[in-house]
C-alpha positions as CSV (number, residue, x, y, z in Angstrom):
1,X,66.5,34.2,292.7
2,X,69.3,35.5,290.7
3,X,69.2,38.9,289.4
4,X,67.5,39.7,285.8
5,X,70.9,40.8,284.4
6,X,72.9,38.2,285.9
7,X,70.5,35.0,284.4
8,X,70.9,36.5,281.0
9,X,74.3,37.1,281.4
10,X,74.6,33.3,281.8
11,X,72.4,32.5,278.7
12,X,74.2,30.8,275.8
13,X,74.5,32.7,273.4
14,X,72.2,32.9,270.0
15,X,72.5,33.1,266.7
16,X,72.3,36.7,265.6
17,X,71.0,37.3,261.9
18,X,72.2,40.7,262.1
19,X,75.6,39.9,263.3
20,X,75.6,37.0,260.8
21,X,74.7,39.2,258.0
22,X,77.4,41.8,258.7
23,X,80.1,39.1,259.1
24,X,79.1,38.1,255.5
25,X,79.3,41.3,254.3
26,X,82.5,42.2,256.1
27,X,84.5,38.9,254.7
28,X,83.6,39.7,250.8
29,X,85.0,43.4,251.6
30,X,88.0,41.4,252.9
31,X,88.2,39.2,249.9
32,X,88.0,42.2,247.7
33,X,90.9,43.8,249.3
34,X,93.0,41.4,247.5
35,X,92.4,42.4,244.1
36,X,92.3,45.6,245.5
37,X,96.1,45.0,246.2
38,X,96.4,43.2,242.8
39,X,96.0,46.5,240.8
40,X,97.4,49.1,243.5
41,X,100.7,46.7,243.0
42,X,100.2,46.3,239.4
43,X,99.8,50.0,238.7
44,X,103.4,50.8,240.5
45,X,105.3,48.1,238.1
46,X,106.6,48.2,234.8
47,X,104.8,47.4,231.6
48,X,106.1,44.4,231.6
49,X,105.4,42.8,234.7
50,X,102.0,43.9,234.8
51,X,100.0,40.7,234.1
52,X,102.8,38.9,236.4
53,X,102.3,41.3,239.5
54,X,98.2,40.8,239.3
55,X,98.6,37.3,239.3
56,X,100.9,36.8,242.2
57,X,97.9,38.3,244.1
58,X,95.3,36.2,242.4
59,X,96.8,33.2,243.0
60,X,96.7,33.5,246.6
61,X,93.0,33.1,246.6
62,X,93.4,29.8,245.3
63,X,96.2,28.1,247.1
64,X,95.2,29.6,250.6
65,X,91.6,28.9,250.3
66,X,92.0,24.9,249.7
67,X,94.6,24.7,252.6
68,X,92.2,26.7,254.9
69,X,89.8,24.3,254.1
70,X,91.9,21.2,254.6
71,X,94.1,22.2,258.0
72,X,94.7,25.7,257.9
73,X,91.6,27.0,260.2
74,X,92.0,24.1,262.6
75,X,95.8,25.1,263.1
76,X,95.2,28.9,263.2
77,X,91.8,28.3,265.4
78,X,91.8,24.8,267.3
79,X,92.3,23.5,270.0
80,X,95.4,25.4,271.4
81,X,98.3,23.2,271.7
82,X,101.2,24.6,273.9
83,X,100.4,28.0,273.3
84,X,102.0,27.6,270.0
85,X,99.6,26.3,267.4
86,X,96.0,24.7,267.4
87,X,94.2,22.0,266.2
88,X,90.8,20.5,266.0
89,X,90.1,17.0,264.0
90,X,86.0,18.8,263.1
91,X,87.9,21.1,261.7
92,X,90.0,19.6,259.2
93,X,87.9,19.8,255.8
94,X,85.5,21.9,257.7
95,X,83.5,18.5,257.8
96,X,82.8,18.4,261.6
97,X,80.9,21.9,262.1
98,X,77.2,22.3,262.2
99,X,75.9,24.4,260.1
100,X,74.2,26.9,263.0
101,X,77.3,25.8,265.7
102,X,78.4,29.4,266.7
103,X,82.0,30.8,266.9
104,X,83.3,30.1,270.7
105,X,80.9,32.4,272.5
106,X,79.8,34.6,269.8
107,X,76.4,35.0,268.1
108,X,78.0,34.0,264.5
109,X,78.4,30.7,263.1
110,X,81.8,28.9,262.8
111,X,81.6,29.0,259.4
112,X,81.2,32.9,259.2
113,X,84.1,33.3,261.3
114,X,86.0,30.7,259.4
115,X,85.3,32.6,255.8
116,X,86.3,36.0,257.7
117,X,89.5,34.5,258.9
118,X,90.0,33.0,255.3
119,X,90.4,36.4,253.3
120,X,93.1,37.5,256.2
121,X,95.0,34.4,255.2
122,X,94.3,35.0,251.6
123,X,95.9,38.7,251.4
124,X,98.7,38.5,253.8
125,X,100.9,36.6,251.5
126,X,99.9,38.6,248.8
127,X,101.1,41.8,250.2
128,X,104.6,40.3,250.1
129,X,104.3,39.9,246.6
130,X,105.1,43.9,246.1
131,X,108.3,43.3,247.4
132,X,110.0,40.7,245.0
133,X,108.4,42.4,241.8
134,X,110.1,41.8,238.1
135,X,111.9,38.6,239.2
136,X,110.4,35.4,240.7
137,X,109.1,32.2,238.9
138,X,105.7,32.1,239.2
139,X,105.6,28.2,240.0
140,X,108.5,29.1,243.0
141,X,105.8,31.9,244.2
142,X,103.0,29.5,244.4
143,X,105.1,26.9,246.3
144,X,106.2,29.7,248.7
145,X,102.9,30.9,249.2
146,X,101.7,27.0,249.9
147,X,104.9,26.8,252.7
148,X,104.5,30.3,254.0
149,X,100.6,30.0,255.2
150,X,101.5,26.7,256.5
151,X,104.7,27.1,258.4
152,X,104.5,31.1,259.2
153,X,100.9,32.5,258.9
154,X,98.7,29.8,260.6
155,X,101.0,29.4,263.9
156,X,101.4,33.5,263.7
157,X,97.4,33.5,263.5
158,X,97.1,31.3,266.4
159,X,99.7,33.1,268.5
160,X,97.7,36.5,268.6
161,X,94.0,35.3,267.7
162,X,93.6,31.7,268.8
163,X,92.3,31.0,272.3
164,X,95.3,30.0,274.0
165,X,98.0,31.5,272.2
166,X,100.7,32.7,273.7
167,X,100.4,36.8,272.3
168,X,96.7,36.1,273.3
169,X,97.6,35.4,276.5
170,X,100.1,37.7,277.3
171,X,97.8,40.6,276.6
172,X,99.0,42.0,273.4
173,X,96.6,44.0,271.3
174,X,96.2,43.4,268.0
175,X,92.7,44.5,267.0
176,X,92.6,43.4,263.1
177,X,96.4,42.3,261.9
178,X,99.3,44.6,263.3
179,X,101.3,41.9,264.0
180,X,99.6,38.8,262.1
181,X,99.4,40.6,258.8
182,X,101.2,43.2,258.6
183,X,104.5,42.6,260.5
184,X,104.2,39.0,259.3
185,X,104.2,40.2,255.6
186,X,106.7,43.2,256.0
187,X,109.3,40.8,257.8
188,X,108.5,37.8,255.3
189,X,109.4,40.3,252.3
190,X,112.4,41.8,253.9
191,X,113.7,38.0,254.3
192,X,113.2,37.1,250.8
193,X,114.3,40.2,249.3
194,X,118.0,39.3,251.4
195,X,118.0,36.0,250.1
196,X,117.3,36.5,246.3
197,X,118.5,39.8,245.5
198,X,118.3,43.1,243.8
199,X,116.2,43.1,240.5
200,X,118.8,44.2,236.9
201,X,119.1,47.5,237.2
202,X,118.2,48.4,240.9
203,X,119.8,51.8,241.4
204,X,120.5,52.1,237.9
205,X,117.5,51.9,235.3
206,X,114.5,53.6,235.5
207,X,111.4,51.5,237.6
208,X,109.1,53.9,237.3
209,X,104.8,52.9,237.7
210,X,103.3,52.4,234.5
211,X,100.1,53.4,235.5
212,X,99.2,55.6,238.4
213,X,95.5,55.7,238.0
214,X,95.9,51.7,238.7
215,X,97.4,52.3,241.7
216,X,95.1,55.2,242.8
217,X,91.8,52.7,242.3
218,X,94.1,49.9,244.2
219,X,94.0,52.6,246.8
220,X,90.5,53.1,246.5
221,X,89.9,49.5,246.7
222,X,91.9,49.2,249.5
223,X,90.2,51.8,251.1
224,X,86.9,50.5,251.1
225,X,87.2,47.3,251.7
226,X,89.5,48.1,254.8
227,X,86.6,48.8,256.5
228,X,85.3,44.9,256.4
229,X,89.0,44.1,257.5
230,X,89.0,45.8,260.5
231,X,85.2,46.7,261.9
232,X,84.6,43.1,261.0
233,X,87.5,41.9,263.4
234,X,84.7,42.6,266.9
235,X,82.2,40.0,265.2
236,X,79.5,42.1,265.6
237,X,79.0,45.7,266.9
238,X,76.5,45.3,270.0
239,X,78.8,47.2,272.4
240,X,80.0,49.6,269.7
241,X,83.9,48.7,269.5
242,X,83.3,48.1,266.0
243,X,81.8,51.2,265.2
244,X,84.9,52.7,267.2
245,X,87.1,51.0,264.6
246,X,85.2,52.1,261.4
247,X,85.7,55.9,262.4
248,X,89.5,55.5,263.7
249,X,89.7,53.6,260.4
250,X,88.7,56.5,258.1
251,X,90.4,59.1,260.1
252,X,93.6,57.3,261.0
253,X,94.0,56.8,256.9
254,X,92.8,60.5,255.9
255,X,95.5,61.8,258.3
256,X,98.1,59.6,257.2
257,X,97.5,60.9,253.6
258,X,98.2,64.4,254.4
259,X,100.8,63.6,256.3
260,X,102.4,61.9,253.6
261,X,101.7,64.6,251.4
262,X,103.1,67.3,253.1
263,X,106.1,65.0,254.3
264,X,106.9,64.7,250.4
265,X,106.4,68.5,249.5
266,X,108.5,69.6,251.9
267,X,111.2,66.8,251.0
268,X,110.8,66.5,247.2
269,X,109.0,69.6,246.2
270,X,105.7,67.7,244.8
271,X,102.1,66.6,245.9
272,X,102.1,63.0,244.2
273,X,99.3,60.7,243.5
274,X,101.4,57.8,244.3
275,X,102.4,59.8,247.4
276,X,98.5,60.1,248.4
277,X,98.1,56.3,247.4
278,X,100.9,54.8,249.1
279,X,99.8,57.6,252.5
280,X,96.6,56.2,252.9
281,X,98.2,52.7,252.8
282,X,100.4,53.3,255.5
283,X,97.4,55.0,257.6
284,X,95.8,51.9,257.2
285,X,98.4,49.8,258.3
286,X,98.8,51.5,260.9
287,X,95.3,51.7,262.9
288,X,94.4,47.6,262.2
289,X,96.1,47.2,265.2
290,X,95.7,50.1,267.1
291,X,92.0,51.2,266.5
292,X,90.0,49.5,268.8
293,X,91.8,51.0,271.6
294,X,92.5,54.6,270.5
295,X,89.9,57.5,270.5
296,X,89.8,59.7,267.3
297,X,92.0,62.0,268.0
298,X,94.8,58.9,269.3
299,X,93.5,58.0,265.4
300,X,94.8,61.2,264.1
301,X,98.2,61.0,265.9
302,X,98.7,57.4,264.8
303,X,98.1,58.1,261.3
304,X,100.2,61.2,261.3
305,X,103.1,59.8,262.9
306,X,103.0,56.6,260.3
307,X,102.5,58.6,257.6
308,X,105.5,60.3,258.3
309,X,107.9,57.2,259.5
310,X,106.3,55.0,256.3
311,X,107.4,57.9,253.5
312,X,111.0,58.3,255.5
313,X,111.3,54.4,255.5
314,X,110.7,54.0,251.9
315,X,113.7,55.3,251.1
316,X,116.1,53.1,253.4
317,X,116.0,50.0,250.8
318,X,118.5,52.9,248.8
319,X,120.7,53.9,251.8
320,X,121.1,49.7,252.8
321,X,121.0,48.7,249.2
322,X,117.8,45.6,249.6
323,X,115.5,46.0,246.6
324,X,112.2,45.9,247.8
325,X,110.4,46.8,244.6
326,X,107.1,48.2,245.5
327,X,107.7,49.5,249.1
328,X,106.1,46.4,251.2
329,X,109.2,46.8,254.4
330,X,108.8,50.4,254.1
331,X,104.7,50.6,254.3
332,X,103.7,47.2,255.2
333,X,106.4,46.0,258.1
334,X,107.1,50.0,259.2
335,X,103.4,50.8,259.5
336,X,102.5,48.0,261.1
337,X,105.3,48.3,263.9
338,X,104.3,51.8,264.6
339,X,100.8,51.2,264.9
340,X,100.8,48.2,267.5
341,X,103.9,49.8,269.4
342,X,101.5,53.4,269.7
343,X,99.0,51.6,271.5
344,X,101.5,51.6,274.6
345,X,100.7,55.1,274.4
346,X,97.4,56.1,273.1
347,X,95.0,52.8,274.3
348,X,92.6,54.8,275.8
349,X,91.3,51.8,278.5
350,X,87.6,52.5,276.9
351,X,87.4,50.7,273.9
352,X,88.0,47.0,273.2
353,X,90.3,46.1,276.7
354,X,90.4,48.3,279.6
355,X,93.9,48.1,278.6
356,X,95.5,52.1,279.2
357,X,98.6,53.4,277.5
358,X,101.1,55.8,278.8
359,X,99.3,59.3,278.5
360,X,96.0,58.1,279.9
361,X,98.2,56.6,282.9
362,X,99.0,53.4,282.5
363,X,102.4,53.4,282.3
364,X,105.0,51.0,280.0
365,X,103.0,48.1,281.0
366,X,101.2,47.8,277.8
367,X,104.1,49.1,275.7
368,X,106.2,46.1,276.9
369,X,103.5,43.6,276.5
370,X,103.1,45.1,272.4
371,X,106.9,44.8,272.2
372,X,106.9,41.6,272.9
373,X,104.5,40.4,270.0
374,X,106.0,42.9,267.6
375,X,109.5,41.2,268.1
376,X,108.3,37.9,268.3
377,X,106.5,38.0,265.0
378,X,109.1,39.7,263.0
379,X,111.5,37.7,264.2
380,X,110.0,34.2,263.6
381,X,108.9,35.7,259.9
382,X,111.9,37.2,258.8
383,X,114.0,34.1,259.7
384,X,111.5,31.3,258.8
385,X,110.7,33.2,255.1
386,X,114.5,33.6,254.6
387,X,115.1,29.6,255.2
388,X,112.0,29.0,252.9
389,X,113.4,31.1,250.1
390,X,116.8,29.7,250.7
391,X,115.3,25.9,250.0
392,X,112.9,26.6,247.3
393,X,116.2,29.0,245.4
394,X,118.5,25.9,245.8
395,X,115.7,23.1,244.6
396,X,113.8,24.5,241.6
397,X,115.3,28.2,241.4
398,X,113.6,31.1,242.9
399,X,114.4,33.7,240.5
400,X,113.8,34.0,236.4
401,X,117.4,34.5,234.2
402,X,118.6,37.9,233.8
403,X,117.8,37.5,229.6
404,X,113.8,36.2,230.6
405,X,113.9,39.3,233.4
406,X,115.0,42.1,230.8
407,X,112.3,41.0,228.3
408,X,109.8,40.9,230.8
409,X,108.2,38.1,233.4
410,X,104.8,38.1,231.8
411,X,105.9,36.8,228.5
412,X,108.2,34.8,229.9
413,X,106.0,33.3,232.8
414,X,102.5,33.4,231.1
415,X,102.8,34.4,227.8
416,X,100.8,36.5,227.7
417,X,101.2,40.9,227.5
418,X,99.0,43.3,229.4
419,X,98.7,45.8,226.2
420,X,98.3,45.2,222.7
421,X,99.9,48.0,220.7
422,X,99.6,45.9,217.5
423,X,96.6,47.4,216.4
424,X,96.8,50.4,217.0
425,X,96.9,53.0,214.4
426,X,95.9,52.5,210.5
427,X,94.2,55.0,208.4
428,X,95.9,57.5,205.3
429,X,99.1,57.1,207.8
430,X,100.6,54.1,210.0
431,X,101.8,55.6,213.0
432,X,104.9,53.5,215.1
433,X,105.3,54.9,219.4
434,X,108.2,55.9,219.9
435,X,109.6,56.2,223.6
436,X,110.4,60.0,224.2
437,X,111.7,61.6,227.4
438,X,109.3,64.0,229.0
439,X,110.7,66.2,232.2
440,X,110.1,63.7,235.1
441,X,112.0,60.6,233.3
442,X,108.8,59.0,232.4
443,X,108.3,57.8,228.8
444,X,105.1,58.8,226.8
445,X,105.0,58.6,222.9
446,X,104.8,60.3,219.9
447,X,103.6,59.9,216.4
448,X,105.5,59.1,213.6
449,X,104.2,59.3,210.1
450,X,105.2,55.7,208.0
């Protein structure tokens, strides 16, 4: 007779409520994450793009659901097909899955692990909206998004997630989006930004955020629903990897913060709020890929070190002269690099692999292997999102006029104004804003008496 431990290692697996439960929970934190991103981008814009900059988020969660539905899980998650891209008839329309069939060896159903999924396939196309702020038709943005997920993000998905895939395969880590996400969306941006150009003004005019405390509770958002994104990525937690994740999570982004912060007082002389926002970001970034296979304190190294590289990459857009608006290279595509490439040096070889980096004596091996996917990924993004750009710029025009970008893309595109300032006032004495210059450049207003 076999032993006790070996017969119930060779049980199928059941459905776990608990697991099941959590899943749910984890994908709405995930789909909150994306408005989340919606006003941590829409604080950092001008007044005037405001309404524009939430929607180029929001609409993501309508095009990308539908195609999910219809072919976008089956090619991200089906049946691999050359290592390259799946694809499984059942799931087209999600219309051939049981309601209680599980995920490929796990204890939660398909369609958990199809909803998770979903909400990473939502947001990573939203993150490059941050990049190509103040100056795209919207109706060129919603065809992008529609090519993007189907031509980048669903093969990409399938490289490092699917069964099959070539990343997969190879052994490259990629715990909740390094490479899938954040590469993906940081090398898409960079492409577009080359192929439709600098916003009027870049270098020249004033871009300051319009509303900081926006972009703080984007943080905040962010933040918290982070923990869905990546804890969530183990399916469960009954071996503890996901607990792992939830603490390198929190201390990979605290660390990241301060290094930020101190990074920027020593270089510009100031503790900012958009400093600690955009910190915490980067931190983020950073351990997705990283934090199932780092300890705590490989947390604290990997946020410090992107903390650092993230604030001195944000200013390279001004030294190479691309204009990407709200950062998305220098967080998104910088953090994300750093964090999968640290794992050939911090993977500990006790979390979710046995996988060990170079200090706990495993040599380059690893490193090589998370080289590999990095390049891959930003390669295959950068080029494919340039070429998309290209065609959608030279068919139906990817940009807005100069005359509709100066009077601002939210009147222009939706008609429609984030503030109204038209009642405001009245009483003994009408009172008219006036735009005055305080001592950091920003504008505030004062009262004038009719």
């Amino acid at each position: 007779m076999a032993p006790a431990a070996i017969t119930l290692a060779a049980e199928a697996p059941k459905l776990s409520a608990a697991n099941t439960g959590f899943m749910l929970i984890c994908s709405a934190l995930v789909m909150l994450m994306t408005p989340g991103l919606a006003f941590f981008y829409g604080g950092m814009v001008r007044v005037k793009s405001t309404l524009n900059m939430l929607m180029m988020s929001f609409i993501s969660l309508g095009i990308v659901t539908i195609l999910w539905v219809l072919y976008g899980f089956s090619l991200a998650f089906g049946t691999d097909k050359g290592s390259l891209i799946g694809w499984d008839g059942d799931f087209v329309g999600l219309s051939g899955i049981g309601i209680t069939q599980l995920w490929d060896g796990y204890t939660i159903p398909i369609y958990v692990f199809a909803v998770f999924q979903l909400m990473f396939a939502i947001i990573t196309p939203a993150l490059i909206s941050g990049a190509l702020a103040d100056r795209v038709k919207f109706s060129a943005w919603a065809l992008f998004i529609a090519l993007w997920a189907t031509i980048v993000y669903f093969p990409v998905a399938h490289w490092v997630w699917g069964t099959g895939g070539w990343a997969f395969d190879l052994g490259v880590i990629d715990f909740a989006g390094g490479t899938a996400v954040h590469i993906n969306a940081g090398a898409a941006a960079l492409g577009v930004i080359l192929v439709i150009g600098k916003r009027v003004g870049f270098k020249k005019d004033p871009m300051r955020p319009h509303s900081l405390p926006w972009t703080m509770l984007g943080a905040g958002l962010l933040w918290f629903g982070w923990f869905g994104f990546n804890a969530g990525s183990w399916l469960g937690n009954d071996d503890g990897v996901g607990a792992l994740m939830f603490v390198n999570t929190q201390v990979a982004t605290a660390a990241a913060m301060l290094a930020w912060l101190i990074y920027e007082k020593l270089r510009h002389g100031a503790f900012t709020s958009l400093g600690a926002a955009s910190g915490a970001v980067a931190g983020l970034v950073a351990i997705t890929p990283s934090g199932g296979a780092v300890s705590p304190l490989g947390a604290i190294a990997v946020g410090v070190i992107a903390g650092v590289l993230c604030a001195m990459a944000v200013g390279l857009k001004y030294k190479f002269g691309y204009d990407d608006s709200l950062d998305v290279v220098g967080v998104h595509l910088v953090g994300g690099i750093v964090g999968s490439l640290l794992i050939g040096f911090f993977a500990t070889g006790g979390g979710q692999s046995d996988a060990q980096g170079l200090f706990y004596g495993g040599g380059l091996d690893q490193f090589w292997k998370q080289c590999a996917g990095v390049g891959a990924v930003l390669g295959y993004s950068l080029v494919a999102s340039a070429i998309l750009a290209f065609l959608i710029d030279k068919t139906m025009g990817m940009r807005v006029s100069e005359d509709d970008e100066v009077t601002g893309i939210d009147q222009v595109e939706h008609a429609e104004t984030a503030y109204d300032f038209s009642g405001a006032g009245g009483g003994a004495a009408a009172r008219t804003a006036v735009p005055t210059p305080v001592g950091t450049g920003a504008q505030t207003t004062k009262k004038v008496d009719a």
